[in-house]
Legacy VTK file of the C-alpha trace (Angstrom):
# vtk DataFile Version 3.0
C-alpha trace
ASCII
DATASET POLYDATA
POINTS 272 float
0.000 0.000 0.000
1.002 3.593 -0.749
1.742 5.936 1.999
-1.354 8.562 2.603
-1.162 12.189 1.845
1.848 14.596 3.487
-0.460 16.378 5.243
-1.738 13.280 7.214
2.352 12.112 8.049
2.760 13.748 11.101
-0.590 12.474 12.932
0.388 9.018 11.358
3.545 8.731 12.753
2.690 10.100 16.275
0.352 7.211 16.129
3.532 5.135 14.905
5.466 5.939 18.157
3.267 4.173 20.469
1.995 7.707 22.022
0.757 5.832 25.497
3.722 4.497 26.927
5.842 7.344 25.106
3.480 10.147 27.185
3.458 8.125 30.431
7.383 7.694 30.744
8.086 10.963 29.981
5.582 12.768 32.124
6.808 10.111 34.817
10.552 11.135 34.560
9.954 14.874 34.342
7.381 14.178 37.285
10.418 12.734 39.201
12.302 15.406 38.271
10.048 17.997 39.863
9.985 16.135 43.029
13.737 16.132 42.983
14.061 19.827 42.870
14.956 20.002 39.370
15.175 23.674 38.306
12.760 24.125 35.343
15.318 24.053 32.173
17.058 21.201 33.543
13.250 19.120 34.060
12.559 20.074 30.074
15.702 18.287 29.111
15.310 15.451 31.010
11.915 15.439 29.376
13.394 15.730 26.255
16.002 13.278 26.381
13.111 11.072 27.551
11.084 11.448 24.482
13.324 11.009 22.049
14.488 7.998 23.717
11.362 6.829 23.730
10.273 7.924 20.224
13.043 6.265 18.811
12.199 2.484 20.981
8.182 3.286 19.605
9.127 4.291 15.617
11.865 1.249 16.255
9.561 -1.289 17.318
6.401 -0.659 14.785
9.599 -0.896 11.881
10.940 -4.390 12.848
7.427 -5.708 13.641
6.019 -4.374 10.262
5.534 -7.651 8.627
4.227 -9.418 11.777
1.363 -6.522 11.948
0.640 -7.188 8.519
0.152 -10.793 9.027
-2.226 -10.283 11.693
-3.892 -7.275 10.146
-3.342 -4.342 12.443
-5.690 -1.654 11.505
-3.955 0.636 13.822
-0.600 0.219 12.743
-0.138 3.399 9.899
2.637 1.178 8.800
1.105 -2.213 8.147
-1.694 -0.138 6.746
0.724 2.092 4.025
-0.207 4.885 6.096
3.377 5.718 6.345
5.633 4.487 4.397
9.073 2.235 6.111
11.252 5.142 4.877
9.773 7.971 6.581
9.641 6.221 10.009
13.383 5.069 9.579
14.546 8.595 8.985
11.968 10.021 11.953
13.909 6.933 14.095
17.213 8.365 13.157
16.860 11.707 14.081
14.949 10.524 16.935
18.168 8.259 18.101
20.654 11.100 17.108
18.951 13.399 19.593
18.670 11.110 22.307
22.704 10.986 22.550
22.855 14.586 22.336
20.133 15.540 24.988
21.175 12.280 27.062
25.060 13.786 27.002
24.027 17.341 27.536
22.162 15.996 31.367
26.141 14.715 32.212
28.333 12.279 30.949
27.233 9.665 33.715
23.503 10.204 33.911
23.727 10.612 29.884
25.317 6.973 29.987
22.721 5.597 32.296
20.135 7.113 30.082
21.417 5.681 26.830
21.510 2.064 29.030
17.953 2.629 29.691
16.909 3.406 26.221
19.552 0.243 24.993
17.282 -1.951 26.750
14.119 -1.137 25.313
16.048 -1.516 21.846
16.684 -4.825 22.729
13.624 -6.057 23.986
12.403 -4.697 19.786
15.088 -6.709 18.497
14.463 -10.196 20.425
14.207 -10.199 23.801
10.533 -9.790 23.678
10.086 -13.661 22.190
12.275 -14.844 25.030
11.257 -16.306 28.685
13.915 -12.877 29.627
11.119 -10.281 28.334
10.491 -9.101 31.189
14.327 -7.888 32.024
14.361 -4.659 29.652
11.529 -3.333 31.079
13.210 -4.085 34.899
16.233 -2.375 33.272
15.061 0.639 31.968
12.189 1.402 34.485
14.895 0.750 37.300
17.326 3.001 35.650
15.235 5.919 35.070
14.960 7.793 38.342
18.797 6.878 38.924
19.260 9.095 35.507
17.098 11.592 36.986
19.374 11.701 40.446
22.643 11.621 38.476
21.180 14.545 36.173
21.589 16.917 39.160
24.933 19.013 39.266
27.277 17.334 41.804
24.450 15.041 43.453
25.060 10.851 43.883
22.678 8.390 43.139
19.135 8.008 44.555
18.734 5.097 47.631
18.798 1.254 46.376
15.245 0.959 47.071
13.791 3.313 44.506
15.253 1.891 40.937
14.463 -1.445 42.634
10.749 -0.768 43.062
11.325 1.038 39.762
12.471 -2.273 38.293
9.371 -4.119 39.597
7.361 -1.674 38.404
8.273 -2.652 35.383
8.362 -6.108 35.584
4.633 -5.148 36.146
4.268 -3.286 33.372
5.712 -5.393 31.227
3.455 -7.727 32.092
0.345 -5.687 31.872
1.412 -4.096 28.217
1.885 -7.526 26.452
-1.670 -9.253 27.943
-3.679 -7.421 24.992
-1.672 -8.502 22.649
-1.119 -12.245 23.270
-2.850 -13.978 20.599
-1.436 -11.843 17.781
1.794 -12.353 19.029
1.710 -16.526 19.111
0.278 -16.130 15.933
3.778 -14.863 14.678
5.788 -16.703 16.820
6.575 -14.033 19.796
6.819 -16.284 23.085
7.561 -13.969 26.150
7.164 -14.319 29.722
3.580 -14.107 29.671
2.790 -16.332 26.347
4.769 -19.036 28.293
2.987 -18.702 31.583
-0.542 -18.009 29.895
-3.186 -15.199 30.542
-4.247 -15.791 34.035
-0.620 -16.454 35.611
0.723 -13.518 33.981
-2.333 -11.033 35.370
-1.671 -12.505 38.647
2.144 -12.294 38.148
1.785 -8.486 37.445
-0.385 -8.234 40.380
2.788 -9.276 42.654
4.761 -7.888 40.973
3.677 -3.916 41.259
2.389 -4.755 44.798
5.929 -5.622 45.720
6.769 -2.023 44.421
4.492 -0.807 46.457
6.221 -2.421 49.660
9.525 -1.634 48.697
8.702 2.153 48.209
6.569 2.106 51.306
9.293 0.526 53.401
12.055 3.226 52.070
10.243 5.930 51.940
10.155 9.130 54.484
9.197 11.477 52.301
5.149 10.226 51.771
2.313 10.933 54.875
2.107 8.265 56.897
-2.112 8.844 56.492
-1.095 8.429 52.465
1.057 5.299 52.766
-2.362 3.206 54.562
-4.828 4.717 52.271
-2.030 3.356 49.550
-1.589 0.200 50.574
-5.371 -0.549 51.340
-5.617 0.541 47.995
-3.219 -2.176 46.900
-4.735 -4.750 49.543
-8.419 -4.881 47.924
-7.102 -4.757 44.237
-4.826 -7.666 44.595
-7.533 -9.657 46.421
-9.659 -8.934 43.418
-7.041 -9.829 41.287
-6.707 -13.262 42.480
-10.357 -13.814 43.457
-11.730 -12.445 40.113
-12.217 -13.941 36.736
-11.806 -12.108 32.946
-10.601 -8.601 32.456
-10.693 -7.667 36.383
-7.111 -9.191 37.351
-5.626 -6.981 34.439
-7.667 -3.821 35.298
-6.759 -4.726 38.790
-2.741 -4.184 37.906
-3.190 -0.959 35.976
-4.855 0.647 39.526
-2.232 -0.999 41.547
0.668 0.618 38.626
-0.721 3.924 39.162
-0.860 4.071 42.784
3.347 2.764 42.583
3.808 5.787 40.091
2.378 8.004 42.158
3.878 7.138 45.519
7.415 6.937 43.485
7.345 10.349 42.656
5.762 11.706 45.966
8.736 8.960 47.129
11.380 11.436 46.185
LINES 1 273
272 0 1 2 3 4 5 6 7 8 9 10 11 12 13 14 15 16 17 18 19 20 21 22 23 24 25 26 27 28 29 30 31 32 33 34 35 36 37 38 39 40 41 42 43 44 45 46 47 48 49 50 51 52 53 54 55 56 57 58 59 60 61 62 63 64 65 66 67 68 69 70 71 72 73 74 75 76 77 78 79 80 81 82 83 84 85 86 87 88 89 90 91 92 93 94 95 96 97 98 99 100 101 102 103 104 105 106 107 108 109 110 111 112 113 114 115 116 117 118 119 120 121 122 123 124 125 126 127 128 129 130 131 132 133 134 135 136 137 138 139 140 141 142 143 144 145 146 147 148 149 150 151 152 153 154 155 156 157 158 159 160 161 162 163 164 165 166 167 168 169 170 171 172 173 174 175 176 177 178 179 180 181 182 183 184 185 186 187 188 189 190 191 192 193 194 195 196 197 198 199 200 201 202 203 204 205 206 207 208 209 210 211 212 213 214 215 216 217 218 219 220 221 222 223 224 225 226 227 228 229 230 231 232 233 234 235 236 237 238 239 240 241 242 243 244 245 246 247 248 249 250 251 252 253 254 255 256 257 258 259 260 261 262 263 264 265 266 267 268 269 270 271
């Protein structure tokens, strides 16, 4: 199919990007960076470095898994539509990848490295981690190394305390989890086996369920920062949507993790 008209390029390839996770990461590491005391110029790079770090995993992953979406006919996919055509996302990956060293570098050369690590990972969960039992370890990698980035971006200042990039990592272990469960049928249909296509539907709700609840404990136990009132009405928050993830049946275990995710987002950034 022939890419559509010029005008309709840019919406297309913001589609292209994966704008959900893209948005959420970024507004979650420029969140962080607010709570850290980030003056305001510094927090827009951080953003920015984010972005295009995450563009470039988005725009990356729709071009390797072009003929995949084609074989299972992915009507939102402007790519396996001929919405856009594979040239014009390669060259909006490029740029996207050339600024993401530049802004990454311009944060400091160490938090710029950890950065780069961060957005390494999610290029190799695109490039075959993803059909691997290991799926799961990008995401630990990369939402673990983000708030360290975030500390190390900081003139002079030492990394954040162990506990937060390890409930960061099981974050998103859980969010791993909870982004592929959509998607499992179309991808056994083209031969992706991660984590959760091993362990089936039900196992891998449940295992995202433990997974972001152990953030949740992790963060609580570290933390000094949050209300003590906020840290109960959090964690009784956690309590009843983790009993109804293993009690319920259908869609409610995966709903269940997405309100458990947010609540771990939010008290990670409150966290400090």
């Amino acid at each position: 199919m022939r890419a559509g008209p010029t005008r309709a390029r840019p919406v297309a390839l913001v589609r292209a990007c994966h704008p959900g996770p893209t948005l959420a990461v970024t507004a979650l590491a420029a969140a962080f960076a607010v709570s850290t005391q980030h003056p305001a110029p510094r927090v827009a790079l951080l953003a920015a470095a984010v972005l295009a770090g995450q563009l470039s995993i988005g725009w990356g992953n729709d071009l390797l898994d072009v003929r995949r979406d084609r074989t299972v006919g992915r009507a939102d996919k402007p790519l396996a539509t001929g919405e856009l055509s594979e040239a014009t996302v390669q060259v909006a990956c490029f740029v996207a990848i050339a600024a993401t060293v530049g802004l990454s570098l311009a944060c400091g050369a160490v938090a710029g490295m950890v950065h780069l690590g961060c957005v390494a990972a999610g290029w190799a969960y695109n490039l075959g981690v993803k059909a691997t039992v290991l799926s799961w370890m990008p995401y630990a990698v990369a939402f673990g190394g983000l708030p360290v980035f975030v500390a190390l971006a900081a003139p002079g200042a030492g990394p954040p305390p162990g506990w937060i990039p390890v409930g960061g990592a099981l974050l998103g272990v859980g969010a791993h989890l909870v982004n592929v469960l959509p998607d499992l049928s179309d991808d056994e249909a083209t031969g992706v086996r991660g984590l959760a296509h091993r362990i089936g539907h039900r196992a891998a709700s449940l295992l995202a369920v433990v997974s972001l609840s152990a953030a949740t404990l992790v963060i609580t136990l570290g933390t000094n920062a949050v209300p003590a009132a906020v840290l109960t009405l959090a964690l009784l928050a956690v309590a009843v949507l983790a009993a109804t993830a293993l009690l319920a049946r259908g869609r409610s275990p995966f709903r269940a993790a997405i309100g458990i995710a947010v609540i771990d987002v939010l008290l990670l950034v409150l966290a400090r």
